[in-house]
N, C-alpha and C positions, 0 to 999 in steps of 0.2 A: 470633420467633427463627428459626423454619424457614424464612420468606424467607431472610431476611437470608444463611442459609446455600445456598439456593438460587442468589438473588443473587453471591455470592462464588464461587461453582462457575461462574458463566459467568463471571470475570472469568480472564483472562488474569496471569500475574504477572508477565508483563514492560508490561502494562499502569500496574501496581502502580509498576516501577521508574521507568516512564516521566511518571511523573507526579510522583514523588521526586523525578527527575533536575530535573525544570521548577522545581517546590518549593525545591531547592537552588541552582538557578540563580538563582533569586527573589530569597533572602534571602541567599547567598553569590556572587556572580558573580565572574568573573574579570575582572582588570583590568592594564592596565600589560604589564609583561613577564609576568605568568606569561597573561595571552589572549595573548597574538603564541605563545606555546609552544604554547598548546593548540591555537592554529589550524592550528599545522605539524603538531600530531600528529592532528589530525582529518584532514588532507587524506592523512597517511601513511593513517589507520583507513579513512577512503572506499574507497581503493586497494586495501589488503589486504581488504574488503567485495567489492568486486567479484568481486576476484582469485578467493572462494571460492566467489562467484556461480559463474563461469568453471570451476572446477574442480569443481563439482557437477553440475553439467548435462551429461546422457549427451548426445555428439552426435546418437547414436539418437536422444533424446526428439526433437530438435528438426525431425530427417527424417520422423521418425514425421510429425510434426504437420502435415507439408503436406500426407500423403495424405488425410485425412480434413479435405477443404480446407471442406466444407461445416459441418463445425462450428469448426471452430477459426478457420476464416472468421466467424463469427457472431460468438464471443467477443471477436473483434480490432473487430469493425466495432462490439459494443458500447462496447468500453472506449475505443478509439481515433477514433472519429465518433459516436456517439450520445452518449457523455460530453461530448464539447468542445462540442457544439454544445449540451447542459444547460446547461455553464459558461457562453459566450454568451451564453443566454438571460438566465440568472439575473445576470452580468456587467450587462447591461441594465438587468431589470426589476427588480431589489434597492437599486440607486441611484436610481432613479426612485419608487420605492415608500418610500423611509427617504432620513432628513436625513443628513448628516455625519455627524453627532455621535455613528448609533447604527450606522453602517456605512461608517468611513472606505475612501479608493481604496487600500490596499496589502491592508487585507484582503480588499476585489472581488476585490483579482489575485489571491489567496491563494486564493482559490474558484475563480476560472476555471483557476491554475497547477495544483491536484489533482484536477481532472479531464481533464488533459494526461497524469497518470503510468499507467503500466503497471499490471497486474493485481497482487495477492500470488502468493506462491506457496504455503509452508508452509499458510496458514492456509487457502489455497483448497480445498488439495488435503485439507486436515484436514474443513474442517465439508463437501466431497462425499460424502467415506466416510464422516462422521459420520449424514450425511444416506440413505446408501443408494445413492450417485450412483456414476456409470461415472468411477471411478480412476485407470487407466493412463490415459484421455482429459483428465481434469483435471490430471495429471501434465505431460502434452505443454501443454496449451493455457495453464496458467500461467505455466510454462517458456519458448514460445514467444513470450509476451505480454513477460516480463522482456527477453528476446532482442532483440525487436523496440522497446524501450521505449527501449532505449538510443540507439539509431539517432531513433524518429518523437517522441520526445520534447522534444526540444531542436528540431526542424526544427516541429514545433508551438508551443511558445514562439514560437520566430523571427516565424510568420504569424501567430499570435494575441494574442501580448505585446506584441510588436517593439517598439511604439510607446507601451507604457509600461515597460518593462524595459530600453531601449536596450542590444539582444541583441546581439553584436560576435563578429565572430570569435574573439579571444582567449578567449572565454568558449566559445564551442563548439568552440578547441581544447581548453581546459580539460577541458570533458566527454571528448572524444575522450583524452586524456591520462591522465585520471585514473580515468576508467572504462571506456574503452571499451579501451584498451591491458592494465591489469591483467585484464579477463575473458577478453580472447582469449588473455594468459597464463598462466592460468588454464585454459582449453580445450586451448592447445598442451601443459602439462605433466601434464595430467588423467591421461597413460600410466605417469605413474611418482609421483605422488602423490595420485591419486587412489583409491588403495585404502586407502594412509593415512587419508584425508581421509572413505572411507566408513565405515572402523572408530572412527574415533573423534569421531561425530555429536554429541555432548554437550560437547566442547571444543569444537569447533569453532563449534556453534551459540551458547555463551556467548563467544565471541569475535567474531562480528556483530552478536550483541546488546548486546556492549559497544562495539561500536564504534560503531552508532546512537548508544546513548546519549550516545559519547563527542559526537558529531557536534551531537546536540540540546541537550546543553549550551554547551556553544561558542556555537552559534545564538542560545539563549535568554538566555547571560548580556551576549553584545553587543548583543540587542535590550533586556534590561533597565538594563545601564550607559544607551543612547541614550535610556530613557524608556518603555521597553516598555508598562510598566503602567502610566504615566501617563498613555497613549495610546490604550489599551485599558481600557474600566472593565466591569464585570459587564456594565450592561446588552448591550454589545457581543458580549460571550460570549454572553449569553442569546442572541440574535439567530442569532451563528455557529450554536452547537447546532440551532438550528430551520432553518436555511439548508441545515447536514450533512442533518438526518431528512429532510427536502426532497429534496435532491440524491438520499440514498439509495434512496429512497424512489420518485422518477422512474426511476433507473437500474436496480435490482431489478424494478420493474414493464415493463420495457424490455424487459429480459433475459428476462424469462419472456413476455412477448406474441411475441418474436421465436421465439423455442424452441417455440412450441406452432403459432405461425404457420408453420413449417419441416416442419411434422412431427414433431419429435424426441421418443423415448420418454423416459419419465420422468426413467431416468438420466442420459441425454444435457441434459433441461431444466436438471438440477440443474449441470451442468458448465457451463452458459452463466449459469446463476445467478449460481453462488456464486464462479465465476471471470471472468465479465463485469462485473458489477456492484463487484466492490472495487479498492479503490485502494491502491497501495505505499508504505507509512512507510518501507521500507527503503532505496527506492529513493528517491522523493523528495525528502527532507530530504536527501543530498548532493547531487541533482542542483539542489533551491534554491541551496544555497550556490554552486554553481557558474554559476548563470545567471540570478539572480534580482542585483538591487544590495545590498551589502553593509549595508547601513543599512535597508535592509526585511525582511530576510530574517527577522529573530525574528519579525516581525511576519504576514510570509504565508504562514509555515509553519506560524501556528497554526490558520488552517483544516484544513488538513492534520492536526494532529494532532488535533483533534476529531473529525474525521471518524474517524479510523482505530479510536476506542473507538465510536464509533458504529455504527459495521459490523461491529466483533467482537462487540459486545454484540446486534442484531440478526441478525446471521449464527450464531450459535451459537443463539438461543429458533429460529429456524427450522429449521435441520439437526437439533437434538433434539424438535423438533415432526414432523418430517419422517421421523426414523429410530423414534419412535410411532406413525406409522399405517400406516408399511413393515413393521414387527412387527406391526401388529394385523393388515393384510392378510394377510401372510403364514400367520399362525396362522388366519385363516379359510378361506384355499384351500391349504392344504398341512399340513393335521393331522396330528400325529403325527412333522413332518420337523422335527429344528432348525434354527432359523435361524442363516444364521452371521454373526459379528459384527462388524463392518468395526473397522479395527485403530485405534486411539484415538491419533492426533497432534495432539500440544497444540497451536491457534495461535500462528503465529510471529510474530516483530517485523516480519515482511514486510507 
């Protein structure tokens, strides 16, 4: 029983809905005219998503982030070249290694498309300070990563899918449209709605996190009208899951062989970590629907969303293993001082 409760304590609860949402999609999908609805109110949710992206993000943070161009440099070249070129590899050596049957080609692309996306942010910036890691630096280089994600994300697709996603302009004005328009409106009106928007972090955060969800349903009920599950059987998932621990697993070890290789002290390692190393449900899942073909997209975003329990469930045993022996240290060479406690942000749907 004390697992179990242990277990449940690293789970995320929007984890919890995200998986309800798939669950529902599963066994209730939408069809006919109420999916044409839901797809115009997703693409409305994407929009105001961003839009909040846009109006959260201190433009400070993001000036900040060039100065300290050698680390926030590190965490861009993890996520943004060290990830694609994992995806690559595994793009490769995953079909060559497995038949059809146990790793069809939309979900390859669904493995190489999320390791194209940008960092998290909420949750980066949570298991740093869970961890003991330099904060305001993971503040900036998550931030920066989401910034830049918008822009080298789609232009990644273009050179690395192009030729199975048949990437089109219309669709990378799409992006530009639908995300890259509402953030900078978002940025522009941040002078007079963003103190609103800073007082009231608990609506606002269950208003992205429903709009994900609204977005992953959408997703998943037109991948399971088309056959989703037909297409996909267990063994397939098995595979996926060991593909993610993989992925992760290379990328994590990346992030910290580069961080130690650089020099960077402890806290700094922890920032190229835990914000090098993960990848954005938030941002992903509408940036698929927007650039991936309509009739795969349930299907290659579900790489993506295994991954993203898989990096919260391992990013969290590490920051709370990590912020154990920053207290134990600490209690060995500073007796008698208390330690202080880094401030507890739940991870995000990000």
């Amino acid at each position: 029983m004390s697992r179990l409760r242990r277990l449940w304590g690293y789970l995320d609860p929007f984890l919890v809905a995200l998986l309800a949402t798939v669950g529902l999609a599963s066994l209730l999908p939408a069809r006919g005219g109420a999916a044409e609805g839901l797809s115009v109110a997703a693409d409305v949710a994407v929009a105001f998503l961003f839009f909040l992206y846009g109006n959260r993000l201190a433009t400070r943070a993001a000036l900040a982030a060039v100065r300290d161009w050698k680390l926030h440099g590190t965490v861009l070249a993890v996520t943004f070249v060290a990830y694609p070129l994992l995806g690559l590899l595994l793009g490769v050596v995953l079909p060559a290694l497995l038949p059809e049957h146990l790793l069809p080609a939309d979900l390859v692309t669904g493995i190489v498309f999320l390791t194209l996306l940008p960092s998290t942010v909420n949750s980066s910036i949570a298991f740093t300070s869970l961890a003991g890691g330099n904060v305001p630096a993971a503040i900036c280089a998550a931030s920066f990563s989401n910034l830049l994600g918008v822009l080298l994300t789609p232009l990644l697709v273009a050179a690395l899918l192009g030729g199975q996603v048949q990437l089109s302009t219309a669709s990378v004005g799409a992006v530009a449209l639908q995300v890259l328009a509402p953030f900078l409106a978002g940025q522009l009106t941040r002078r007079w709605l963003g103190p609103w928007v800073g007082r009231h972090k608990r609506t606002t955060q269950l208003c992205d996190r429903g709009a994900i969800l609204l977005v992953v349903y959408t997703a998943f009920s037109s991948g399971v009208v088309d056959g989703l599950w037909q297409r996909v059987s267990a063994a397939e998932v098995g595979v996926l899951l060991a593909a993610c621990a993989v992925l992760l697993a290379a990328g994590m070890g990346l992030a910290e062989a580069a961080g130690r290789a650089l020099g960077f002290g402890r806290a700094d390692r922890l920032v190229v970590l835990f914000c090098g190393s993960k990848k954005s449900l938030a941002t992903g899942v509408p940036m698929a629907t927007l650039l991936l073909p309509a009739a795969t997209v349930g299907t290659a975003v579900l790489p993506l969303m295994l991954f993203h329990q898989v990096q919260l469930l391992v990013c969290a045993v590490i920051a709370r293993r990590a912020a154990a022996v920053s207290g134990a240290s600490g209690r060995r060479h500073r007796p008698g001082r208390r330690r202080r406690t880094p401030p507890t942000t739940s991870p995000s749907s990000s």
